[in-house]
N, C-alpha and C positions, 0 to 999 in steps of 0.2 A: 714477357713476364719478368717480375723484377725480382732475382732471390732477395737482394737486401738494399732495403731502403735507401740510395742513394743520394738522395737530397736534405744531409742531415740539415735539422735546423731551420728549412725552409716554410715558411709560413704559405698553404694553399690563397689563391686568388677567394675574394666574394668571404659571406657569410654561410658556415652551413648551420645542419640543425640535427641532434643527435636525440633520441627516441628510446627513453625507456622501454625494455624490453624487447625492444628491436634492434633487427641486423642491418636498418638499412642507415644513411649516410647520405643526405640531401642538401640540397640548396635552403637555406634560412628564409624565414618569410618576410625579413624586409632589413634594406642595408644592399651594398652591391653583391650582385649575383655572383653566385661558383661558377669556376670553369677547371674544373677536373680535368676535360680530356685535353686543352690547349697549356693547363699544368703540369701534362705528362703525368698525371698517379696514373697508377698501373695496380693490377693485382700484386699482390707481392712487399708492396711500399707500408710501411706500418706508421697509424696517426695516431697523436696523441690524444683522447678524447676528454671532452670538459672534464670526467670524472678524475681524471690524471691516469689514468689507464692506458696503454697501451693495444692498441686494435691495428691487424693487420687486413687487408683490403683484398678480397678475394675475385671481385667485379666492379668494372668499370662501364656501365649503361652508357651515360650521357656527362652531356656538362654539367648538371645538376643532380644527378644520382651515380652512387657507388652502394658497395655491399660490401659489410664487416664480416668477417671471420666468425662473431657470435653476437648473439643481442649484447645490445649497450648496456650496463649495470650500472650508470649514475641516474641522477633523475634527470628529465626531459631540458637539454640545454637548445635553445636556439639559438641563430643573429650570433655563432659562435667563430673564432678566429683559430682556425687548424692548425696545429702545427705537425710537417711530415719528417720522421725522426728514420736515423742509420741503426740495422740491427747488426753489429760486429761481427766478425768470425770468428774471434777470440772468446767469445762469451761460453762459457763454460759449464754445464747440464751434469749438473753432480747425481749423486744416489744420496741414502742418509749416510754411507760411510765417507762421502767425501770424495770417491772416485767420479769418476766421467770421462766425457768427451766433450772438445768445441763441437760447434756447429758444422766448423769447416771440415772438422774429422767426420764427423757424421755422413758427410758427402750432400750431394743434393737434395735438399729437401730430405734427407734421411737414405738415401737411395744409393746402392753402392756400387760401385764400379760399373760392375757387370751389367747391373741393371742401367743402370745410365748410358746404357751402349744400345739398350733396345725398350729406354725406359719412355719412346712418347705415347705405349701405347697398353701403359699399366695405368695403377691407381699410385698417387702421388701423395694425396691430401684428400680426408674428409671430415669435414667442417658442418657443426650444429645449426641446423636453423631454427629447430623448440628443443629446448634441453628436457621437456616432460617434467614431471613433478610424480611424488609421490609410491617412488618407487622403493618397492620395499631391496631387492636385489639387482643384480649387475641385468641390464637385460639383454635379449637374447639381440642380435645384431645381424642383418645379411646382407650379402652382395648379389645383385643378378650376374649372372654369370657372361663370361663373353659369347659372341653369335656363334654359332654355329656353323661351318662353312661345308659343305656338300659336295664333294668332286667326284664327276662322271668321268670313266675312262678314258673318252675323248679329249678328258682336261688333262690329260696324264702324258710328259712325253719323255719315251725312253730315249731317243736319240738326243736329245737336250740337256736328258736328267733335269727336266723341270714341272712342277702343276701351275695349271691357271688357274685364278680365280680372278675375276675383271676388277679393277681398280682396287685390289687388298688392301693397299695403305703398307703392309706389314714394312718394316724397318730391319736391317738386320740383326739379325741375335734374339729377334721374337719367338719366344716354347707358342710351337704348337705341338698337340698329342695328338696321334692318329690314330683313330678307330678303323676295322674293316668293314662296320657293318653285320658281323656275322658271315661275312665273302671272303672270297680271297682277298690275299692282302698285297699292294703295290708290291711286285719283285725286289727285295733291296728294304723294303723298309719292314718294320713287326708294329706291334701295338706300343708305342712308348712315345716320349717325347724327341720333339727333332726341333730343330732351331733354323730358323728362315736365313736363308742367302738373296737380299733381295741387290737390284742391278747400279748398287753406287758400289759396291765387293768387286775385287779383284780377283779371277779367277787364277787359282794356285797350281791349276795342271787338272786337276778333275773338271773336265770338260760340261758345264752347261749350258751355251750356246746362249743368244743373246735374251738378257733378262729384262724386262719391260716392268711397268704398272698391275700388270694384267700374269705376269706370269714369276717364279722363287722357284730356288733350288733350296735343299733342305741339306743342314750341316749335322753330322750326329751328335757335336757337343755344342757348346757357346764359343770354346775357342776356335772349331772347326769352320763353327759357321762366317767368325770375323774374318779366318786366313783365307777362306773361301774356299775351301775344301767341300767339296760335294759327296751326299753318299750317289752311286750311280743305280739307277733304275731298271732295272729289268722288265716289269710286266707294269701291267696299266691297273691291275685289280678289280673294283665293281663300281658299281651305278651310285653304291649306298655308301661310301666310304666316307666320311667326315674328318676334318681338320678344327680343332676347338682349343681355344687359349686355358689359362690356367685362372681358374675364378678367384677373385681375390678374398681375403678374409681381413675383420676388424676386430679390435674387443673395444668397448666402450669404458669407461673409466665413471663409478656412481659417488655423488658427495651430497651426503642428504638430501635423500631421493632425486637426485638430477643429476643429467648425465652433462657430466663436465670436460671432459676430453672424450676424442677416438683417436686411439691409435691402429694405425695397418700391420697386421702381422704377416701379410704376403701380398704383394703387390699386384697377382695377376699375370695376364699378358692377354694380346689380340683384341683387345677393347677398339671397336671402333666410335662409339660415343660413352660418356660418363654412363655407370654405372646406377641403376636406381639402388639407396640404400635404406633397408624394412629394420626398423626397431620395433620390435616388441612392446605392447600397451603396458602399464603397471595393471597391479594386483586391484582387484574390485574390494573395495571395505564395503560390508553390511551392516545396518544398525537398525534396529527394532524401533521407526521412530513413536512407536502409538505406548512403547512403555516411558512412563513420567522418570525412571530412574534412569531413562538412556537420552531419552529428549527434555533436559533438564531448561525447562520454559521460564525460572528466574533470574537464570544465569545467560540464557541465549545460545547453549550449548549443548552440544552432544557429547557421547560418549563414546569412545573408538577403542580398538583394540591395543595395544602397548604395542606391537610391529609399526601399524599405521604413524601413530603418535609418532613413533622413533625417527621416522623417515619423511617428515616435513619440516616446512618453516612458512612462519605467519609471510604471507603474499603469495604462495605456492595457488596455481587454479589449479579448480576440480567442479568436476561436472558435479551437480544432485540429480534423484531421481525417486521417485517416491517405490517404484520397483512392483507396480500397479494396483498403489494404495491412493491414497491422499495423500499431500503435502503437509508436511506441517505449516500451521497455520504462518504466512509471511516470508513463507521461500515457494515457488515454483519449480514442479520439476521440470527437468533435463533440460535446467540452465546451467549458464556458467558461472560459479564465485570464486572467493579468493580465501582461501586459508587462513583464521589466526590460529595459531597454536595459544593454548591457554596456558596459564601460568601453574594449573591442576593439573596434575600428574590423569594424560590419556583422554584429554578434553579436547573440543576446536570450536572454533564460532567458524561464521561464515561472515565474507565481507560482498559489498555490490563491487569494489575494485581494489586493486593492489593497492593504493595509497591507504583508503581506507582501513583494508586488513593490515598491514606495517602499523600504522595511526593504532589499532587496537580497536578498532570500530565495529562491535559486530551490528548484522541484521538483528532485528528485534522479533522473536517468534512466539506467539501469545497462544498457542496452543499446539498440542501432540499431535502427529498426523495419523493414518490409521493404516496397518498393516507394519511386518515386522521385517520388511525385506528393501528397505530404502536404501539407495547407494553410493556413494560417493567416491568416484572415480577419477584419478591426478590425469596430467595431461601425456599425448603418449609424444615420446619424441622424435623427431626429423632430423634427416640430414642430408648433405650433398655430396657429391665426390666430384673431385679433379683428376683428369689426366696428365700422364707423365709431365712435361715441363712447361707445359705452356695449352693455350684454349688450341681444341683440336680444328684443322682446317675443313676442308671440300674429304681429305681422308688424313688419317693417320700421320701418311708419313709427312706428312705439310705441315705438321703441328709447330707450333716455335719452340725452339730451341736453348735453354737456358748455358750460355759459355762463363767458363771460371773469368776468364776476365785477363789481368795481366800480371805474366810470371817474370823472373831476374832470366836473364841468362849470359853465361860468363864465354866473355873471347878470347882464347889466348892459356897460356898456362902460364905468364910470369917465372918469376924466382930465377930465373936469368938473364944475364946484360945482354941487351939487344932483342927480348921478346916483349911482345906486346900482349897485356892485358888489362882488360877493360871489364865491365858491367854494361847492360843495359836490361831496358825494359822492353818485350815481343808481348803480341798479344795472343792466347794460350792456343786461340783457336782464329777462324775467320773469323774478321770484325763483320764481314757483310755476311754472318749468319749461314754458313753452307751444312745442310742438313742431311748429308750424307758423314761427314765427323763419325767414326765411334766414338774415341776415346781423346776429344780436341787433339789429335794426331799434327796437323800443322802449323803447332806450337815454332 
């Protein structure tokens, strides 16, 4: 995975073709072909799109397909010439007062220290794929939670100070929280959180005996768990006892009616695949279409509430539905159209497509429908989630690994005759990717 576009400048191989409204990022239909994957884009890499937009690249399919970060917002460019642009570290993420931080402060993809020690198997990034429409409020946002893990006594070993569970993934410095089940609880451990020693740890004198795929020691803090410090185990506990990571949470971010960012407020832990993430549908508007003052038939227009109105914009979709009356005459219900916002204060027309509704084009409706509970509902939004730094493997702890890259380091101490010193450039961790690293430790 790529944190920052490294091939500033670099024009992609072939022609692509960029998709109003869409997140996806294809081969063009005629002109020489994309080849993405012999291009090296990577998730991570950010292109410059016809619209002069900026798009980061979150999947790489094939040679002729990738996935943006969010639908494309210029109009439909094909037969287009890409260019894959550097996102600096220096760039700098103010507030309105002017303070901030770089990117590079920020840490990983936002991720800090700590968490970068046992971050492949949190929530990293999650990324729009229908931003929804017509939302009157922030909506409400979830994460499913990580698996659940079930240790039987027999998985329990005092003489080890280790549990199994077969192929975990867990990485070290992973929170897991233990439950008893309502049973006794493992000798040595209570209900709280403990932090996984898995077998790339050094054992610091607290004896756990040999750590596999299959079997972790449990540190009682984050730091304990790095030095490899074990708690030791006494008893084995019960049948029912569970091990469960920490569920992540989001809040989404609304800009007339559409949810335009998500940020992570907690990242998780124990995720063994990406997280399904539930947004909340918008608010149902209802409109009376069988009265002439609300289905106003000269104008092509309805009347809507002043909330509704607030929170769109002409091209916004929204389902109709007659709400099991009649349609007003020249719309269908529980189809899909496109939103104009009227230039009358609490008014909308409907369009057959986005172009048209932007265009100002409404449908033409020659008569009032019948019943008073018609409804017009915006679209609900979607989203994906990524795991810690990279696409996860066969498990967890296989996942790739995102390394800072290359730091200075000075030899020598100078400032007196006959000492040698010098500069050079080490690279911060393994170049050949070793995935035991906490903290790129062999800098």
């Amino acid at each position: 995975m790529s944190l920052w576009g490294m091939n500033d400048g670099a024009a992609l191989t072939g022609a692509s073709k960029f998709t109003n409204g869409a997140a996806t990022f294809i081969d063009g239909t005629s002109g020489s072909n994309a080849t993405y994957v012999t291009d090296g884009l990577e998730a991570g890499d950010c292109v410059v799109g016809a619209d002069g937009l900026l798009y980061r690249i979150t999947a790489v399919a094939s040679e002729t397909a990738a996935t943006l970060d969010r639908n494309y917002e210029g109009s439909t460019a094909d037969n287009e010439t890409v260019i894959r642009t550097k996102l600096p570290r220096n760039i700098k993420i103010t507030n309105a007062d002017g303070t901030g931080k770089s990117i590079q402060d920020l840490g990983v993809l936002g991720i800090t220290a700590a968490e970068r020690s046992a971050g492949v198997d949190n929530l990293s990034a999650v990324g729009e794929v229908l931003v929804g429409s017509c939302h009157r409020s922030v909506p409400a946002l979830t994460v499913a939670a990580p698996p659940t893990n079930t240790v039987a006594t027999s998985s329990v070993s005092t003489a080890n100070n280790t549990i199994g569970i077969t192929n975990h993934g867990f990485r070290t410095g992973t929170k897991l929280n233990y439950l008893n089940g309502s049973g006794s609880s493992i000798g040595g451990l209570s209900e709280q959180a403990y932090y996984v020693i898995a077998k790339e740890t050094t054992d610091s004198g607290s004896t756990f005996g040999d750590l596999t795929d299959s079997t972790f020691a449990l540190g009682s803090s984050l730091s304990n768990a790095q030095a490899g410090t074990a708690v030791a185990l006494s008893g084995t506990g019960n049948n029912t006892q569970t091990f469960i990571g920490d569920t992540a949470t989001a809040v989404p971010t609304l800009v007339v009616g559409k949810v335009s960012k998500i940020a992570i407020t907690a990242v998780g832990s124990a995720y063994t695949a990406a997280p399904t993430i539930t947004i909340a549908a918008p608010a149902t508007e209802t409109v009376d279409a069988s009265d002439a003052g609300v289905c106003v038939v000269a104008d092509d227009e309805f009347v809507v509430s002043s909330a509704f109105y607030g929170c769109i914009a002409s091209g916004d979709p929204v389902t109709y539905a007659d709400g099991g009356g009649t349609a007003a005459v020249g719309l269908t219900t529980g189809t899909g159209y496109y939103l104009i916002k009227s230039g009358t204060s609490n008014r909308i027309g409907l369009a057959l497509t986005k172009t048209a509704a932007i265009a100002g084009t409404n449908i033409t409706i020659t008569a009032v429908g019948v019943g008073s509970s018609h409804t017009l509902i915006g679209q609900t939004p979607t989203a994906t989630a990524t795991l810690g730094m990279g696409t996860p493997g066969v498990t967890v702890g296989q996942s790739e690994l995102a390394h800072i890259g290359w730091v200075k380091k000075t030899i020598g101490t100078g400032n007196r005759a006959g000492r040698v010193f010098y500069e050079t450039l080490v690279a911060a961790s393994s170049i050949t990717g070793d995935a035991e690293d906490l903290v790129t430790p062999d800098s």
